[in-house]
N, C-alpha and C positions, 0 to 999 in steps of 0.2 A: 709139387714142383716136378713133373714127368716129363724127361724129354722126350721132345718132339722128335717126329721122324726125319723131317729136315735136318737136326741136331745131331741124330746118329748114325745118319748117313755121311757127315761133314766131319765127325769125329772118326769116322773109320780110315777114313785119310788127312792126317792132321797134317799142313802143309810142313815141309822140311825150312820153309823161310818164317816159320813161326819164333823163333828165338830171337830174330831182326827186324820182327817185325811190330810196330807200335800200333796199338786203337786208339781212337782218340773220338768219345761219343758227346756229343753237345755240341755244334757250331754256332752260337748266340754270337751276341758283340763281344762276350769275352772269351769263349771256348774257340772262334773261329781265330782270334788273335795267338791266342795261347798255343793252338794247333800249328801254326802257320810258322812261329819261331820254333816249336820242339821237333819239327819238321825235319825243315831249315837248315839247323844247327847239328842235328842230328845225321842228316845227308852227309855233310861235311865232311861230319868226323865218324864216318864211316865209309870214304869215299865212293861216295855214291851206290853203297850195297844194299843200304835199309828200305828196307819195305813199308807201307804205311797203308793203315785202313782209318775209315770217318764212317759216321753213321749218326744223323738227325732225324728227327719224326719226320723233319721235311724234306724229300728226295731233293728236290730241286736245290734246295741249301748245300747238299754234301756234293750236287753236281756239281754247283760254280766254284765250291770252294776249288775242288778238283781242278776244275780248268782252270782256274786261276794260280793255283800250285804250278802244276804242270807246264804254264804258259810262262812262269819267272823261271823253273827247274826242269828244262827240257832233258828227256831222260830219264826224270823219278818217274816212280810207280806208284800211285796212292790208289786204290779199289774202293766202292764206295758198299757199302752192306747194309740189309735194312733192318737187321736189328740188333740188340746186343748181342747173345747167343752167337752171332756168325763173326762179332769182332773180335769176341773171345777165344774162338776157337782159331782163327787168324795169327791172332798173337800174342806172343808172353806176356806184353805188358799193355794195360791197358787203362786209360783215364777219361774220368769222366769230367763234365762240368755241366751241371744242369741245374732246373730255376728252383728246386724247393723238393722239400720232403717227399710229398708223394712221387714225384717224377724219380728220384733215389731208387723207391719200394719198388717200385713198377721194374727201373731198368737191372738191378741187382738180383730183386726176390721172385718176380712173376715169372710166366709161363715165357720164353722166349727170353729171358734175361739169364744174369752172368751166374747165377748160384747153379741153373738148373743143366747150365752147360756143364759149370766145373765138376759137377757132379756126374758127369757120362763121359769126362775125359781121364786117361791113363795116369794113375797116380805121380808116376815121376812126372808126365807133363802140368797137374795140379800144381805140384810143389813148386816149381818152376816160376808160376806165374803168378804176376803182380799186379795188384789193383790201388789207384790214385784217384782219390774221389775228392776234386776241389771243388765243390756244390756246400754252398754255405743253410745247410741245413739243421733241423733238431737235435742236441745232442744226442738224447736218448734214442731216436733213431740211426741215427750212426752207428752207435755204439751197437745196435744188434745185429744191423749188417755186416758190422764187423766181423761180430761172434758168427753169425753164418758163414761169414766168407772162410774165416781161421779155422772155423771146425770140420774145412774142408778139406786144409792143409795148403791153400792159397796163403798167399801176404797180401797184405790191403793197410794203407793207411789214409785219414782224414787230411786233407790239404787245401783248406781257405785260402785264398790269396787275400793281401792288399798292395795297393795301388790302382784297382779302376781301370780302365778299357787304353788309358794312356799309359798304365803301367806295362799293362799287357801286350801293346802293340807295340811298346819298347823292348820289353823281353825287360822288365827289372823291379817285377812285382816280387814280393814278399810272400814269402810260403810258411803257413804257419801249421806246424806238422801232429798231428796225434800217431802216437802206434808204437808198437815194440821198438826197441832199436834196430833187430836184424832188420823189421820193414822200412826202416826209415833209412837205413843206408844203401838198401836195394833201390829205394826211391830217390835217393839225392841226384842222381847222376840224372836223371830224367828230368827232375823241376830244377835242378840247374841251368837245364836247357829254354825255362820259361820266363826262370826270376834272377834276382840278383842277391835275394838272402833267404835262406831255407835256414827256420829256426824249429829244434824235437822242442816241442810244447809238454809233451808228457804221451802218456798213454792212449789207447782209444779216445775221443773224442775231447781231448785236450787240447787241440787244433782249433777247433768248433766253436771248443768254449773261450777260446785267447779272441779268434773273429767276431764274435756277436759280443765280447766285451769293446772290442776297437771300435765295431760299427755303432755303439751304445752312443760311444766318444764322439765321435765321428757324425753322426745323427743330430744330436746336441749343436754340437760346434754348426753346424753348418745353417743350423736356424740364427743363432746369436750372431753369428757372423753376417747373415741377410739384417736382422732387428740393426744392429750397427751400421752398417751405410746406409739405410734408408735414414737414421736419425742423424748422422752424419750430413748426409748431403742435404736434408731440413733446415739441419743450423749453419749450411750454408759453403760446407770441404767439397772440395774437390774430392771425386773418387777416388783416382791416380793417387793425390796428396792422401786420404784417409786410408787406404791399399799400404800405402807405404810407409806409413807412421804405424799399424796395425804389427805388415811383417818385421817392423826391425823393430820390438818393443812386446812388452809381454803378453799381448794380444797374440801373439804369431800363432798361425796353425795353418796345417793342409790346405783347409776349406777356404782361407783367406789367400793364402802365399799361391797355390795352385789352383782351383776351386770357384776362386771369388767368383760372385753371381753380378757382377756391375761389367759389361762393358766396356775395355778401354782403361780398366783399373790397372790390370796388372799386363803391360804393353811387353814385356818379354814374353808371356804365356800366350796360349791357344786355350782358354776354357770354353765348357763349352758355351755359355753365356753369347759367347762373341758367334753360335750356331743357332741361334733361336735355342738355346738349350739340348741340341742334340747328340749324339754320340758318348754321353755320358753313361752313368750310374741311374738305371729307372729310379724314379721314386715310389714308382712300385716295391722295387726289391727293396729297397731303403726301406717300407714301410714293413713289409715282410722282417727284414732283419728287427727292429724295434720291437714287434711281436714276438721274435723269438729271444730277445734281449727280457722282457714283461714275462713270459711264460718260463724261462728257465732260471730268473730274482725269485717271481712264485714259489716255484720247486724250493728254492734255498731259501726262502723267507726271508729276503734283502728287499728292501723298499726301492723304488727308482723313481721319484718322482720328477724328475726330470727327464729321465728315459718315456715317462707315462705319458707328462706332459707333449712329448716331442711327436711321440708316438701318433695322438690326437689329432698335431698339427698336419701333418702328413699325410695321415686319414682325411682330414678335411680340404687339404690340398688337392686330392684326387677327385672327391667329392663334388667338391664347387668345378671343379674343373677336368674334368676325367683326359683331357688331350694330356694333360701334364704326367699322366703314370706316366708313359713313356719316354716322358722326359727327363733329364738331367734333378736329379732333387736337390741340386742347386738351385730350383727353376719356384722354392719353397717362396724364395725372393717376389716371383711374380705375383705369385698368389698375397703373401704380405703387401705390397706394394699398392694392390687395388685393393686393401683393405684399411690400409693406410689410407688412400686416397678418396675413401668413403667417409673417415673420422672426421673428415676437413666440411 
């Protein structure tokens, strides 16, 4: 991990607006959401002092976000940087949200990422600085980037969210936290700014493991919930009607009350159903989480056979129809539905 010369030429002059100033690396559907309120919020209530940097693999991503910041917050300052190592060194604190493990390794541990920076910069400015990594990844991977980060003399803790791209663009997802306490109260004040309940889960990667138990839940429900209005609207319910005997009855859950994959079911919501399935939760990453649900039961030798089962469907969901990763995995309905409609 040997910094680059880029790296220690930028450390030689660490800016003086580095204490005010936030990283924020991953602009996806949910990191671009996330970014956009801790921003936002953050402007605010600093009247207009803070500084802000972005940084995605894809330039053009961090550019629009940019102009489009800048075009609501006439005034801010957001910089755009092309790799981690230059948002680090930018600023004290810094969050990431990115698709999975390896993209983790890559942005924390490699050549150009955040260990290899905090390693070339001034001890008091090390200490100083904070790392938020809400990327719903491997425990055990977490957990050693942790140890890297800490054995730096950095703070760093794990920060899953729930609530989904509608949580996020609300600002009032759920943050579910791994890491010491000192890091968890250096980070409150920041995922305040993105969510509405920041819960210390326990230590390194007990964030991690509270998300890939929810997403377990959450995975599950959201198939059983498709299997029920499909057999539902067979024997002949209205959706709207079976939607609403569902959430007020001990059927209720997310996937239904928020979630539902029927059209026109739940007429106070926006799902994304009523998008062609867009703008949601990939069923990609849903299938991702399920595997990492399967591989860390393994580890502890818990069966999941519902998890396994779910797991399959998802996989096959993609399979039979690859447009649908990207889709909403609410979208699990589609796929059911013309499987259904084969039995006949």
């Amino acid at each position: 991990m040997r910094a680059t010369p880029r790296l220690l030429r930028a450390v030689a002059s660490l800016p003086p607006s580095r204490a005010s100033s936030i990283s924020f690396i991953g602009l996806g559907r949910m990191g671009s959401e996330m970014a956009y309120n801790l921003f936002s919020r953050t402007l605010a209530e600093s009247g207009g002092s803070a500084r802000f940097v972005v940084c995605d693999a894809r330039q053009v991503v961090s550019e629009s976000f940019v102009a489009n910041f800048e075009k609501q917050f006439p005034g801010s300052r957001v910089d755009v940087v092309s790799c981690p190592e230059e948002a680090l060194v930018a600023s004290q604190t810094v969050v990431t949200m990115l698709p999975s493990s390896p993209h983790v390794r890559n942005v924390y541990l490699e050549s150009g990422g955040i260990v290899p920076a905090l390693l070339s910069l001034p001890q008091e400015a090390v200490q100083s600085t904070l790392c938020i990594d809400s990327t719903t990844l491997d425990v055990e991977v977490a957990r050693a980037v942790a140890q890297d980060i800490s054995m730096t003399g950095a703070k760093i803790v794990d920060a899953p969210v729930s609530g989904g791209v509608t949580g996020a663009k609300a600002g009032t997802l759920s943050f579910l936290v791994g890491g010491t306490q000192g890091a968890f109260d250096s980070a409150k004040p920041t995922l305040s700014n993105m969510g509405k309940k920041i819960i210390h889960c326990g230590p390194s990667g007990s964030g991690l493991a509270a998300k890939i138990c929810n997403n377990l839940v959450l995975g599950v429900h959201q198939i059983v919930v498709a299997e029920a209005m499909l057999l539902g609207q067979k024997l002949g319910l209205g959706a709207q009607v079976l939607a609403s005997v569902i959430n007020s009855s001990t059927g209720a859950c997310w996937a239904s009350s928020v979630n539902n994959p029927v059209p026109g079911s739940i007429p106070d919501k926006s799902p994304p159903c009523e998008r062609d399935f867009e703008g949601g939760f990939a069923t990609s990453l849903m299938l991702k989480d399920m595997g990492l649900a399967k591989d860390i039961a393994n580890s502890a030798k818990t069966p999941l056979p519902l998890g396994s089962a779910a797991e399959q469907i998802y996989s096959d969901v993609i399979q039979h129809d690859p447009d649908l990763a990207n889709k909403d995995f609410s979208s699990v309905y589609r796929y059911l539905r013309l499987a259904n409609n084969q039995t006949q």
